[in-house]
Backbone bond lengths (Angstrom), bond angles and torsions (degrees), N, CA, C in turn:
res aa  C-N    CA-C-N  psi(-1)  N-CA   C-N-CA  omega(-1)  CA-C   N-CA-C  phi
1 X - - - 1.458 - - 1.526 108.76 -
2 X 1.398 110.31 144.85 1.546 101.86 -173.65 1.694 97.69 -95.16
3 X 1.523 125.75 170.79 1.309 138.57 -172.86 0.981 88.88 -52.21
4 X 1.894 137.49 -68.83 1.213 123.08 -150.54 1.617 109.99 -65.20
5 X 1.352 145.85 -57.56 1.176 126.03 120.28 1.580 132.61 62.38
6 X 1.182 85.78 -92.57 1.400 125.38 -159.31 1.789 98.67 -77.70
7 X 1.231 106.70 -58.17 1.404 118.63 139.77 1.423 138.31 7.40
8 X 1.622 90.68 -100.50 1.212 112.70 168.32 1.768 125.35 -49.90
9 X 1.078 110.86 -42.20 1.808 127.78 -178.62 1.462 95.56 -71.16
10 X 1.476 120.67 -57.04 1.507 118.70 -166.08 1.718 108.98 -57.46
11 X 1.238 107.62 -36.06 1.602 119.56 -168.05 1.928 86.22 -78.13
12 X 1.085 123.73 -48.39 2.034 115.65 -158.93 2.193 81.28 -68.20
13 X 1.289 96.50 -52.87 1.544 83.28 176.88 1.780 121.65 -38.92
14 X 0.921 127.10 -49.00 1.628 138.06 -152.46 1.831 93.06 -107.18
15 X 0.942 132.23 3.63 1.102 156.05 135.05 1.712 119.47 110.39
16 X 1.431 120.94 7.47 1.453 119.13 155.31 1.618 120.28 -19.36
17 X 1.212 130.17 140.31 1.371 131.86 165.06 1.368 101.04 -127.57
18 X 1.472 88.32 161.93 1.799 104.74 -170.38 1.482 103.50 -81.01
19 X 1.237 135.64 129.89 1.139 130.87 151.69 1.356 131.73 -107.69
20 X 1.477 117.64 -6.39 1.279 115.37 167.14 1.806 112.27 -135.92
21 X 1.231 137.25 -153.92 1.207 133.46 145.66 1.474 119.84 -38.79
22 X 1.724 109.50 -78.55 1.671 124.64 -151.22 1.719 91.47 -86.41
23 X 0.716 162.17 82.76 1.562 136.94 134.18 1.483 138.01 -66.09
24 X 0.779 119.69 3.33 1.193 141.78 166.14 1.575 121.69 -46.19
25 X 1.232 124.39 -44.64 1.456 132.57 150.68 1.483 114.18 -27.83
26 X 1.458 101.32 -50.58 1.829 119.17 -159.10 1.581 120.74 -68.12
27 X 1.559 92.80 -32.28 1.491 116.40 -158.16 1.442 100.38 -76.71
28 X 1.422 105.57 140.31 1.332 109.38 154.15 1.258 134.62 -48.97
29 X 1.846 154.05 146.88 1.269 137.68 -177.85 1.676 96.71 -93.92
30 X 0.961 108.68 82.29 1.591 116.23 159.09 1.605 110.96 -56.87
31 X 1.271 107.38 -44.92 1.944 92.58 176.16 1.528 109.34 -82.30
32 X 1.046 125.48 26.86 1.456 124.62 -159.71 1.466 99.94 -132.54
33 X 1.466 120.64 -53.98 1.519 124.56 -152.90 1.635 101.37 -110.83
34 X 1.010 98.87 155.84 2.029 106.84 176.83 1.906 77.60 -89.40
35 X 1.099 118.12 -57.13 1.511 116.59 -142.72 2.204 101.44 -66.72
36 X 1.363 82.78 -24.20 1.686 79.15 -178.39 1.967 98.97 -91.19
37 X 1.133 124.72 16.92 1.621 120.86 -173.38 1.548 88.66 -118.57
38 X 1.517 112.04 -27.99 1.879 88.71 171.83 1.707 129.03 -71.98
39 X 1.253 93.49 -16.97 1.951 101.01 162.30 1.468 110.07 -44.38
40 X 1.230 103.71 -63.34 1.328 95.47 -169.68 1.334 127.18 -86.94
41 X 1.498 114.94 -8.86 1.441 137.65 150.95 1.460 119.02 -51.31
42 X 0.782 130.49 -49.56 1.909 155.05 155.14 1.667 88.20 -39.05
43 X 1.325 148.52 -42.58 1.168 109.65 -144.79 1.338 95.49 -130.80
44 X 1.818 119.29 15.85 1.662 135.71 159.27 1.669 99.92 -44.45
45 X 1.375 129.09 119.55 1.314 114.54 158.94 1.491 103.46 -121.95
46 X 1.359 119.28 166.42 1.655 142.25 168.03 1.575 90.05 59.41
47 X 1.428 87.53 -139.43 1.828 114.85 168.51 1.215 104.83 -28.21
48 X 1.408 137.86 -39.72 1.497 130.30 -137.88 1.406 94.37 -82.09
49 X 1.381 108.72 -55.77 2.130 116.16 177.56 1.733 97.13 -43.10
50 X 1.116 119.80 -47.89 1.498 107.26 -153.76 1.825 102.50 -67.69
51 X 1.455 99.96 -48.41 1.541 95.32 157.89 1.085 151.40 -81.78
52 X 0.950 108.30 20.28 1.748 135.56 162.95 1.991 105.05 -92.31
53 X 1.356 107.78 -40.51 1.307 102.64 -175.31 1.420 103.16 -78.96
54 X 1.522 121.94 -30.01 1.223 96.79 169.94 1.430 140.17 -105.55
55 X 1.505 104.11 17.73 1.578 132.44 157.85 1.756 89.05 -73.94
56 X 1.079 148.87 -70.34 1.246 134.65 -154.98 1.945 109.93 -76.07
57 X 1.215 133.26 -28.75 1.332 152.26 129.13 1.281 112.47 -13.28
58 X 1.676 126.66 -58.44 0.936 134.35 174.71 1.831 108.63 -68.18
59 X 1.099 95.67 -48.59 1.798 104.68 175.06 1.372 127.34 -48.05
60 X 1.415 102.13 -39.48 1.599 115.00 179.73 1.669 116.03 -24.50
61 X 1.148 98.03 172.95 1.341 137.26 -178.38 1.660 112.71 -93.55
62 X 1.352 107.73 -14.71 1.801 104.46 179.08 1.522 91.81 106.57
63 X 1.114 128.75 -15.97 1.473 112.16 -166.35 1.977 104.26 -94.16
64 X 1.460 118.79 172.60 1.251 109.79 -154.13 1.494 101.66 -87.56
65 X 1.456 101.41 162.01 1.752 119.38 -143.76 2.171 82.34 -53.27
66 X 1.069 131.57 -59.69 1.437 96.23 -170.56 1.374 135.83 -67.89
67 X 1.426 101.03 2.24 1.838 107.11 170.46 0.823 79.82 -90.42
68 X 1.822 171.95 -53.38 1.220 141.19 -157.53 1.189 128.76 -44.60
69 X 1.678 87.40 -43.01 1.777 94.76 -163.63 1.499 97.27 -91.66
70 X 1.276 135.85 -44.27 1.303 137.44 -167.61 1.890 97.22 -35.86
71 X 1.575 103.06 -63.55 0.878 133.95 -144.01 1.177 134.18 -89.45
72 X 1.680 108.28 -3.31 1.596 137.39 173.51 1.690 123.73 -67.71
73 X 1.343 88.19 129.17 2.059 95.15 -154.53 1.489 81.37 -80.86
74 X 1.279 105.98 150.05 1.365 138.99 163.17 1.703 104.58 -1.00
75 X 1.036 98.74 -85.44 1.620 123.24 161.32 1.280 122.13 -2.70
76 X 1.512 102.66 -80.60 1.518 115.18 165.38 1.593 109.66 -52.75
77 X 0.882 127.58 -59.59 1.445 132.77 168.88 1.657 107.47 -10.09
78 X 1.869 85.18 -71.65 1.891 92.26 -165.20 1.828 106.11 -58.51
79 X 1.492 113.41 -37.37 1.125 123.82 -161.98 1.553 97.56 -66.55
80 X 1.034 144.56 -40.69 1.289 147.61 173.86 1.491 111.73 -58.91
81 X 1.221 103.38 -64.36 1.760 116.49 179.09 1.977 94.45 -43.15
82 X 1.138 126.05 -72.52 1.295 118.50 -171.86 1.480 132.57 -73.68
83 X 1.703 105.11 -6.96 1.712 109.13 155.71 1.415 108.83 -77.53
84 X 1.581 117.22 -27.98 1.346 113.07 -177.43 1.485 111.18 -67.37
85 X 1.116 121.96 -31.57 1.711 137.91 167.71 1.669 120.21 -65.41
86 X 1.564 106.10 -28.61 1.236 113.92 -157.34 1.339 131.25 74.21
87 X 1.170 112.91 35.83 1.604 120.46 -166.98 1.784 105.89 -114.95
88 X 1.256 110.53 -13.01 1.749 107.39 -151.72 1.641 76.04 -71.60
89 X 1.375 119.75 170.90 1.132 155.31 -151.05 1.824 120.62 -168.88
90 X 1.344 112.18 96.48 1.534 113.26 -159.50 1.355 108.53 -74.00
């Protein structure tokens, strides 16, 4: 999935709707920012956090499961958030 993408799905997730063609301007950079990936981090409940930590665990870098999570770029973030949904797209 490309950033813009990545984007777009994370925002219909967290609940943005389309109102015109381009929105993309509007959107937060969820593949870009830590600070725009805690929105939707904030709203992980029960089970859902635990599989998110280990969708991002799985993501890592090789380093041990809490440098994974500490330490997961933006990216990994979104990519987790939307396998946890079922949305990622290879």
């Amino acid at each position: 999935m490309t950033p813009a993408e990545i984007n777009a799905e994370v925002a219909r997730l967290c609940g943005w709707t389309l109102d015109r063609n381009d929105w993309a301007g509007d959107l937060p950079n969820y593949h870009g920012s830590r600070d725009a990936c805690a929105s939707f981090e904030a709203g992980l409940v029960g089970h859902e956090r635990g599989s998110y930590h280990l969708q991002l665990v799985h993501l890592g870098n090789g380093g041990s499961d809490a440098e994974n999570l500490c330490h997961a770029t933006p990216a990994q973030r979104c990519e987790a958030f939307l396998r946890l949904r079922g949305k990622w797209r290879d």
